[in-house]
Backbone as a printed PyTorch tensor [residue, N CA C, xyz], in Angstrom:
tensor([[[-39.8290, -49.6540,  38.0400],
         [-39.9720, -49.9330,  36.6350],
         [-39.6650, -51.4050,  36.4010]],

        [[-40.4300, -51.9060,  35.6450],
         [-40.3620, -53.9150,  35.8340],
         [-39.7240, -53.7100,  33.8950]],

        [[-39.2160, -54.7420,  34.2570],
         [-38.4190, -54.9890,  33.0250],
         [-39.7010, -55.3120,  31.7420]],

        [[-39.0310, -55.2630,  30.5560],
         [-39.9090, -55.5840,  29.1980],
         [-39.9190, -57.3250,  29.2890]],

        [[-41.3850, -57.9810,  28.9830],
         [-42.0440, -59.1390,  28.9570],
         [-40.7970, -60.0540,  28.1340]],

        [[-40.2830, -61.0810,  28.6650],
         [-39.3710, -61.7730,  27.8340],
         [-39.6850, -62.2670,  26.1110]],

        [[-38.4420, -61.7920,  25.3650],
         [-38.4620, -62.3350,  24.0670],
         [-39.0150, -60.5790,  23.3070]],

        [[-39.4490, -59.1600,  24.0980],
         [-39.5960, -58.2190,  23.2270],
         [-37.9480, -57.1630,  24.0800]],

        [[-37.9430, -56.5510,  23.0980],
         [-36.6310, -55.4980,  22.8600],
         [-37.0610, -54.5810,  24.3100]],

        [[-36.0050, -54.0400,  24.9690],
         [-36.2820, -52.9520,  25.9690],
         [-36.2730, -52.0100,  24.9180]],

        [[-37.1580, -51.0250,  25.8360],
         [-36.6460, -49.5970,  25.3210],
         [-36.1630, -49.1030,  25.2760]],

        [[-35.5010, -47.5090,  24.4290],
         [-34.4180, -47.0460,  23.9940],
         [-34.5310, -46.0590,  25.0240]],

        [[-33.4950, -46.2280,  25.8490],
         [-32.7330, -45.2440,  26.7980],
         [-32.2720, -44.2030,  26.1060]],

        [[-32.4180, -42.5670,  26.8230],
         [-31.8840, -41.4580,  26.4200],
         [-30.9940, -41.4640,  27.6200]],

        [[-29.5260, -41.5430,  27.5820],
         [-28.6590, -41.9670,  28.3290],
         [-27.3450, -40.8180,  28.2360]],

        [[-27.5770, -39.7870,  28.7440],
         [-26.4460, -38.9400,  28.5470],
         [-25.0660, -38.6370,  29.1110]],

        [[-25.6150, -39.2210,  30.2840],
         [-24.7930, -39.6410,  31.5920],
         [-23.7700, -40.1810,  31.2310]],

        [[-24.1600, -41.2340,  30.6880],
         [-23.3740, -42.5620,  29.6230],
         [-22.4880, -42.0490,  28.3220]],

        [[-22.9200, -40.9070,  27.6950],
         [-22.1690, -40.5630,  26.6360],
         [-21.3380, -39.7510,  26.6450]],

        [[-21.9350, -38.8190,  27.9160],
         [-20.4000, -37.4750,  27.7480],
         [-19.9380, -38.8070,  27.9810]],

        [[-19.9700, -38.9650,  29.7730],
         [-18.6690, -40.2300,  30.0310],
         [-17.5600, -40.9720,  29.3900]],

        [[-18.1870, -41.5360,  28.1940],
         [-17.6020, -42.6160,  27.3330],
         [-16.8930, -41.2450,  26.8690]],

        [[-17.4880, -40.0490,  26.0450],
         [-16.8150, -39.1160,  25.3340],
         [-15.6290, -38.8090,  26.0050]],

        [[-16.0410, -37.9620,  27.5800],
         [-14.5650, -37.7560,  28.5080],
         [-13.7820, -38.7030,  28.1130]],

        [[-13.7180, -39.8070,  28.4860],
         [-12.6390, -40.7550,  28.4460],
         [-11.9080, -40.9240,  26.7130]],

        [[-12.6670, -41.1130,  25.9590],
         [-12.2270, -40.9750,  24.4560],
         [-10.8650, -40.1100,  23.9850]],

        [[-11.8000, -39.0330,  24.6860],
         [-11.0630, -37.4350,  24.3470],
         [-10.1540, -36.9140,  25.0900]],

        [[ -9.7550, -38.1390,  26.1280],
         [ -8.4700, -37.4850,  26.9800],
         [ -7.5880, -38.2140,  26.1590]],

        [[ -7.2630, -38.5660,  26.0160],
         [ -6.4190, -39.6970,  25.0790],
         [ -5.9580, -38.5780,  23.5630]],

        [[ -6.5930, -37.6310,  23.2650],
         [ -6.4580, -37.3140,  21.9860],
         [ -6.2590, -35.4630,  22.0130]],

        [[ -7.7200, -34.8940,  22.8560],
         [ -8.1910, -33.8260,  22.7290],
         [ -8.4610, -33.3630,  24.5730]],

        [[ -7.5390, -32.9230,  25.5990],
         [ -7.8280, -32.8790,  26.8080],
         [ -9.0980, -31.7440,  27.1560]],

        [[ -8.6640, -30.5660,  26.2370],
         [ -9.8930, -29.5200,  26.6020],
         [-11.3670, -30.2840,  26.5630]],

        [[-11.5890, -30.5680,  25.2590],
         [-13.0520, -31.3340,  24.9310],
         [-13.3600, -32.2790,  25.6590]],

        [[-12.3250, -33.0300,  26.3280],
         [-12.5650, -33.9330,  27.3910],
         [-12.6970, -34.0240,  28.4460]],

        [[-12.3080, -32.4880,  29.4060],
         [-12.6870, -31.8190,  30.3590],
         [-13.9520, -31.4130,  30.0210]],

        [[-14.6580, -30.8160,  29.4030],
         [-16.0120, -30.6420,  29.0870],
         [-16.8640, -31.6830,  28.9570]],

        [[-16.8000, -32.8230,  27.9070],
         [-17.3250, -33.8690,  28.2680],
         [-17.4470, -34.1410,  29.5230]],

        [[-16.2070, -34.7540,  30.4590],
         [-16.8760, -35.1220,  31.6490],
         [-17.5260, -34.1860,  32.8790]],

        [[-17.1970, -32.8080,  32.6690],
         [-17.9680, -31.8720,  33.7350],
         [-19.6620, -32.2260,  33.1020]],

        [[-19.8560, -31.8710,  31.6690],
         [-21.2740, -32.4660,  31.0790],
         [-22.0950, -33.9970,  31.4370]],

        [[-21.1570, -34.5500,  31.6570],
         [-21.2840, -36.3400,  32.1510],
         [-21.6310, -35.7810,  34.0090]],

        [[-20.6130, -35.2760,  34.6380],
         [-21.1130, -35.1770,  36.5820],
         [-22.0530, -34.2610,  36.2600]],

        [[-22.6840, -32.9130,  35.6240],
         [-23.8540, -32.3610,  35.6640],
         [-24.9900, -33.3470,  35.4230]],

        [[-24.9350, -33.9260,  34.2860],
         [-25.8020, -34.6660,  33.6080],
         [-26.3560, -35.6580,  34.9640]],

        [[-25.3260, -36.4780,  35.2830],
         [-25.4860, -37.7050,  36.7100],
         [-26.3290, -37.1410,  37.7590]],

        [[-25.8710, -35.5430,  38.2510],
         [-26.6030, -34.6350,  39.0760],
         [-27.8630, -34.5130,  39.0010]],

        [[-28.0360, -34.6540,  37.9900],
         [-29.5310, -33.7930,  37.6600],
         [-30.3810, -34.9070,  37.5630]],

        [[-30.2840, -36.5800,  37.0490],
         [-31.0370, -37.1240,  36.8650],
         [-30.8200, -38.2040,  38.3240]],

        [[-30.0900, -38.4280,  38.9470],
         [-29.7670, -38.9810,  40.3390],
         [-28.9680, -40.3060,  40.0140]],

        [[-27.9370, -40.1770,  39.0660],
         [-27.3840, -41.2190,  38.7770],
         [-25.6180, -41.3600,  39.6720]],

        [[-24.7090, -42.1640,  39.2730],
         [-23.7600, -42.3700,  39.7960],
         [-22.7010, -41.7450,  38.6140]],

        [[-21.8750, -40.5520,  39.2030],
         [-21.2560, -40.0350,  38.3710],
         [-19.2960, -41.0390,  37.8960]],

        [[-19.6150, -42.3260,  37.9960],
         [-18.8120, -43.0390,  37.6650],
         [-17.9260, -42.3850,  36.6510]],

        [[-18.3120, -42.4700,  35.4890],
         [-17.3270, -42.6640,  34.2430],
         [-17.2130, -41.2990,  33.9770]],

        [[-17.8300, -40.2720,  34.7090],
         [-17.3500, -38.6430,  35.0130],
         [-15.9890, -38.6600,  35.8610]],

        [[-15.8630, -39.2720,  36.8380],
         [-14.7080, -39.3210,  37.7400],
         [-13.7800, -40.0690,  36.9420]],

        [[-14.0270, -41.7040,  36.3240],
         [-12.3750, -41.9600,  35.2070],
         [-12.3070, -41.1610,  33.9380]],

        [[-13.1690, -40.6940,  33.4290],
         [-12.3380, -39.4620,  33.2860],
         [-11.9480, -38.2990,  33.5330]],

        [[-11.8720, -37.7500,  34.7610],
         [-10.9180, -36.4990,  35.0090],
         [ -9.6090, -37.6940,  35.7180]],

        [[-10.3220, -38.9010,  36.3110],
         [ -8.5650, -39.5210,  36.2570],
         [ -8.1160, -39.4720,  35.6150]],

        [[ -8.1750, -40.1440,  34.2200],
         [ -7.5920, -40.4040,  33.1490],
         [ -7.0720, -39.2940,  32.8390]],

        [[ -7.3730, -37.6520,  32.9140],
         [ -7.0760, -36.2210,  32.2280],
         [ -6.3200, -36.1850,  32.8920]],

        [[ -6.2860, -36.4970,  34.3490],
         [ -5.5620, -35.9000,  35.4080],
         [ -3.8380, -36.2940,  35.2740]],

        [[ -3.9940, -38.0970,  34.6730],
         [ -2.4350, -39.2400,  34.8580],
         [ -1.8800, -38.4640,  33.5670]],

        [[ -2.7020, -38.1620,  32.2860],
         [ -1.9020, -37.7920,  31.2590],
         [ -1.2260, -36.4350,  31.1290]],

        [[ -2.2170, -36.0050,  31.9570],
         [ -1.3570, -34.5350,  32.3130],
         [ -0.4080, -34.0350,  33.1820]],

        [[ -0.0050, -35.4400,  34.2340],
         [  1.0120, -35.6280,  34.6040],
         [  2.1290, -35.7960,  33.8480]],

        [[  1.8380, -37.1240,  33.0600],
         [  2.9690, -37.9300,  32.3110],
         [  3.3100, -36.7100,  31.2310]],

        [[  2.2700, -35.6440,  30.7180],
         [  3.0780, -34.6440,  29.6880],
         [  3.5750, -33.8020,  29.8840]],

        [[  3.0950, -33.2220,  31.6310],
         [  4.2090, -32.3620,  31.8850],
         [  5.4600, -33.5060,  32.1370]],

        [[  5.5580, -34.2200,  32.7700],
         [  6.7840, -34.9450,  33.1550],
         [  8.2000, -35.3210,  31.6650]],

        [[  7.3020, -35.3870,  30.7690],
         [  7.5770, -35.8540,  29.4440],
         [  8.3530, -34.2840,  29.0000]],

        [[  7.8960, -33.4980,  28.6450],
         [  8.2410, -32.1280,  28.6490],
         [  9.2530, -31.7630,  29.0020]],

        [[  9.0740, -31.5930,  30.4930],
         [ 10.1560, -31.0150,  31.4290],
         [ 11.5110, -31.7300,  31.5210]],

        [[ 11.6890, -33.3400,  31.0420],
         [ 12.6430, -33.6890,  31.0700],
         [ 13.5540, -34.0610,  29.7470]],

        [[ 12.3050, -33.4280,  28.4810],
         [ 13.3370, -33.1810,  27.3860],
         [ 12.9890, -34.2140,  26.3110]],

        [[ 12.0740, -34.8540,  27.0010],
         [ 11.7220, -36.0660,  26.2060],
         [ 10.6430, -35.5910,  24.5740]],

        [[ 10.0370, -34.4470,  24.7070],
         [ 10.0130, -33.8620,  23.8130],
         [ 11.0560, -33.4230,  22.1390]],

        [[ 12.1680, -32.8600,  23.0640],
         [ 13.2100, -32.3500,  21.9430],
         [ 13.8900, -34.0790,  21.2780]],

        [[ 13.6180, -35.2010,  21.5970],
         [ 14.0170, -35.9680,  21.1550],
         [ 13.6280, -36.4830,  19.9840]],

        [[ 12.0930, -36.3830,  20.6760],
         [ 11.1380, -36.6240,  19.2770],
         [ 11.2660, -35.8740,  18.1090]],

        [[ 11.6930, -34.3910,  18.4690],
         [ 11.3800, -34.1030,  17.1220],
         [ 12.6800, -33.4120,  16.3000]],

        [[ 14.2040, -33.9360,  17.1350],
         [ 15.5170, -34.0140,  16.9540],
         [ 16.0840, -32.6570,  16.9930]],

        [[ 15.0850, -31.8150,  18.2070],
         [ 16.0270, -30.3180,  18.5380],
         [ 17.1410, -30.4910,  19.3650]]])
């Protein structure tokens, strides 16, 4: 595929790959379930069209460190502080 003639607009990519992705990552930060879905939707999506499932893999990192740090957070009480039990 040769690029668009200089000085006109490319065309509009249907890019889904790209959006769970960005979504996974968004939604670990806030919402972990929806963000596990996003990015399994982002590595299917990569699968199917022969792309690089990049920003599928940072985010199940990203799900993976925070769900460390909240059990860790939890278990050592750092919870009951916050909310003065």
């Amino acid at each position: 595929m040769t690029p668009p003639p200089y000085g006109q607009p490319a065309p509009a990519a249907n890019d889904k790959t790209t959006l769970w992705g960005v979504l996974g990552i968004v939604f670990a930060f806030c919402c972990t379930p929806l963000a596990i879905v996003f990015a399994i939707l982002s590595l299917l999506e990569a699968r199917k069209v022969g792309k690089q499932p990049t920003l599928a893999f940072v985010s199940f990192g990203i799900i993976a460190v925070l769900l460390i740090v909240q059990i860790i957070f939890y278990s050592t009480g750092g919870y009951d502080s916050i909310t003065g039990n």
